[in-house]
C-alpha positions as CSV (number, residue, x, y, z in Angstrom):
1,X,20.7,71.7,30.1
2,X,17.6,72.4,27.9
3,X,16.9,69.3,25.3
4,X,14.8,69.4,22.3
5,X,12.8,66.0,22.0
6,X,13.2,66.0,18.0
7,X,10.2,64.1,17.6
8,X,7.7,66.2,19.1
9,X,9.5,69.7,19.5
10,X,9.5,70.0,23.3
11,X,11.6,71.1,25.4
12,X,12.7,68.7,28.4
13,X,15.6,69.6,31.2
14,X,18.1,68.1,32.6
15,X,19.5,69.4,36.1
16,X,21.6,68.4,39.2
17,X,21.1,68.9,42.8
18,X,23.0,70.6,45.7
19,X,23.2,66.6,46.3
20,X,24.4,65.2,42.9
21,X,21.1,63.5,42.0
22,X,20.3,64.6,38.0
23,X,16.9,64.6,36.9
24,X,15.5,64.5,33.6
25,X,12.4,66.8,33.6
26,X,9.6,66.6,30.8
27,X,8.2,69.6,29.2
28,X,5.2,69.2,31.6
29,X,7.0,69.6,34.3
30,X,7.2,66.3,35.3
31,X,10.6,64.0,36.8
32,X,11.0,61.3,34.2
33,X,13.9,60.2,35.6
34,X,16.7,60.4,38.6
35,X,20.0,59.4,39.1
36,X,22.2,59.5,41.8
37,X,25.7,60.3,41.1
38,X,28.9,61.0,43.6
39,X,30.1,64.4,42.3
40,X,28.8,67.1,40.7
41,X,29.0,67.8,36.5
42,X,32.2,69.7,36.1
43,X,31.5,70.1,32.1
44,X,28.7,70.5,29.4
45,X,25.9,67.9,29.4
46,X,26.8,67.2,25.0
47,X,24.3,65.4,23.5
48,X,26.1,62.1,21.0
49,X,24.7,59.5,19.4
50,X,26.2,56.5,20.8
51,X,24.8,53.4,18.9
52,X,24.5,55.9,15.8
53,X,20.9,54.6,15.4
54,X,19.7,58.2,15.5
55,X,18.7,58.2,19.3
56,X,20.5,60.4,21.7
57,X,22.5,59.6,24.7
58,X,24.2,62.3,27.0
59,X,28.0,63.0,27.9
60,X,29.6,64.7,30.9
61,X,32.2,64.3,33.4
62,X,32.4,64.8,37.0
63,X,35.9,65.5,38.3
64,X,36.6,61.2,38.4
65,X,34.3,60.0,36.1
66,X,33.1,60.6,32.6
67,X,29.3,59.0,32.3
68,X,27.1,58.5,29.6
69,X,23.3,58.3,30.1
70,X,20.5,57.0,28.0
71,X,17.3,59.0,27.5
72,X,15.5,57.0,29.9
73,X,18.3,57.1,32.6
74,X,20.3,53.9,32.1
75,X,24.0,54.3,32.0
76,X,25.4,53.2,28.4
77,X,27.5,50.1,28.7
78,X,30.8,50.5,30.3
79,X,29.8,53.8,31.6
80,X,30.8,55.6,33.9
81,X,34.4,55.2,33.5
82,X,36.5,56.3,36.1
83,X,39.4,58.1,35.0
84,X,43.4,57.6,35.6
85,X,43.5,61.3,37.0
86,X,41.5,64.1,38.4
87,X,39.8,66.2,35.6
88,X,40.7,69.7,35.7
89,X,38.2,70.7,33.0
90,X,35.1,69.9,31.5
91,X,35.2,66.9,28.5
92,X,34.9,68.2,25.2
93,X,33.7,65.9,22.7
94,X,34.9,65.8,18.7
95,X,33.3,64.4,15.4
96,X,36.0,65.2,13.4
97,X,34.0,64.4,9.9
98,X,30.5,64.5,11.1
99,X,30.6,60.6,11.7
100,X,29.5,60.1,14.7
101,X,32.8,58.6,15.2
102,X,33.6,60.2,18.4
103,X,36.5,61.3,20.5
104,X,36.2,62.5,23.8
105,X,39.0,64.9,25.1
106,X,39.6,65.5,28.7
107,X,42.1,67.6,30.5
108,X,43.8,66.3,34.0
109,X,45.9,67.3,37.3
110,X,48.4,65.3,36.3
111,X,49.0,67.6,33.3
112,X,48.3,65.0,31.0
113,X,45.5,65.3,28.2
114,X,43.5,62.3,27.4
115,X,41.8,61.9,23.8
116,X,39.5,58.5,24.1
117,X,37.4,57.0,21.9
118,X,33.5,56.9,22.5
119,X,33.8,53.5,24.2
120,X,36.3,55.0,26.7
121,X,39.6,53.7,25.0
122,X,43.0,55.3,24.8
123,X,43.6,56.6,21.6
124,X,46.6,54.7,19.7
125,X,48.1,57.3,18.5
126,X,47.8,60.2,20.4
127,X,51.3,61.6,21.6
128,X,51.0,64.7,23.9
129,X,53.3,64.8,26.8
130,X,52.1,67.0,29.3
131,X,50.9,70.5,30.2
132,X,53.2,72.8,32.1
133,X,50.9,73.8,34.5
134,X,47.3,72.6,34.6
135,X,45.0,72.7,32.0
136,X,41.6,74.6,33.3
137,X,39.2,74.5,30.4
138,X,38.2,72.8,28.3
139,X,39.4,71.7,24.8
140,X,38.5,73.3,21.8
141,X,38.8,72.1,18.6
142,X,38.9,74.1,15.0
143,X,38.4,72.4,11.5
144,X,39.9,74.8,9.0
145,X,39.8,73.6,5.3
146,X,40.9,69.4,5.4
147,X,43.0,70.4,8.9
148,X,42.3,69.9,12.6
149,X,43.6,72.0,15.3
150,X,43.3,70.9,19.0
151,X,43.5,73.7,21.1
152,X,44.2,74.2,24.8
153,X,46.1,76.5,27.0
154,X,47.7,76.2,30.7
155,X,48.7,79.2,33.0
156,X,52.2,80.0,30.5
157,X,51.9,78.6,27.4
158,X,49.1,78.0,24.1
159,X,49.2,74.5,22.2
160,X,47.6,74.3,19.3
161,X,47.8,70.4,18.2
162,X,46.9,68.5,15.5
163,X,44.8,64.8,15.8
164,X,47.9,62.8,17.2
165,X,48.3,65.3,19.7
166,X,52.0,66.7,17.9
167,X,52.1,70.6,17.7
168,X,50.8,71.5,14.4
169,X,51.8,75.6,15.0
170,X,54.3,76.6,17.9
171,X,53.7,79.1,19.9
172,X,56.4,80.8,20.7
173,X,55.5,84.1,22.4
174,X,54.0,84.4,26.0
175,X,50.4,85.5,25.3
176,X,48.3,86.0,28.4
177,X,45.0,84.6,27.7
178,X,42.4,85.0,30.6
179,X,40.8,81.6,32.1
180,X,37.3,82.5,31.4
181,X,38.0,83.2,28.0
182,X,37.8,80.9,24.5
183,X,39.2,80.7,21.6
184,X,37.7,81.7,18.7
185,X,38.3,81.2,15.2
186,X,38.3,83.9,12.4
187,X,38.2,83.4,8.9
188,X,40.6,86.3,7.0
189,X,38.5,88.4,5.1
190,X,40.0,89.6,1.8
């Protein structure tokens, strides 16, 4: 993942190894930072601001764990935070209202999808069930107007959710959608 140091305009790296280390690599070239870890990133290295003090921290999973690291390479309290089952995508991360209020959403083996706050809390409130068959990328969500749309699809079916995790449009038709493939959202014209 290429990171832009706001304050000076840089550009700094961050990679992992055949042998899970990650590094954190300065615009010169240079290892700031390395960290072991026991499996490799399965999602998107996101970029959050944790504390909300305007300094940025960075999210990712491996298939057990979901971790948060500082910009200097400490892990953020609590972190990581092993998780109740295998992932079987990469975490997406929400700010519904540009808050910095942040939910992390992160599909599992056991069909289940987990929505957590940034502190790695179950959300009260969120109701999915489960997946029919297992979940393979990541979630996507959609703000349209003042609504939220969650959306996610298994081998057989599409769910399209809303913030509690209840099916805001069914999808009734079988619409094969290809695994390496997003969703994308289009505004009507007219």
């Amino acid at each position: 993942k290429i990171i832009e140091n706001f304050h000076t305009g840089k550009k700094n790296i961050i990679v992992q190894d055949a042998h899970n280390n990650l590094y954190f690599i300065n615009s010169l070239g240079v290892i700031q930072w390395k960290k072991q870890l026991k499996e490799p990133i399965i999602s998107e290295i996101h970029e959050i601001d944790f504390y909300k003090n305007n300094k940025i921290q960075y999210l990712f999973n491996t298939p057990n764990h979901i971790y948060i690291i500082d910009r200097i390479g400490n892990f953020v309290e609590r972190y990581p935070i092993k998780l109740e089952s295998e992932a079987s995508a990469g975490l997406s991360v929400f700010d519904y209202d540009n808050s910095r209020d942040y939910r992390i959403c992160i599909p599992a083996k056991n069909k289940k999808i987990y929505l957590l706050s940034i502190e790695g809390n179950t959300l009260q409130g969120w109701n999915f069930g489960r997946t029919e068959t297992i979940v393979s990328n990541p979630i996507q969500h959609f703000r349209i107007g003042t609504k939220d749309y969650i959306v996610c699809s298994d081998q057989n079916n599409i769910y399209i959710l809303n913030r509690r995790g209840e099916t805001r449009i069914p999808v009734t038709k079988l619409i094969n959608k290809s695994k390496n493939n997003n969703f994308i959202y289009e505004p009507a014209h007219g």
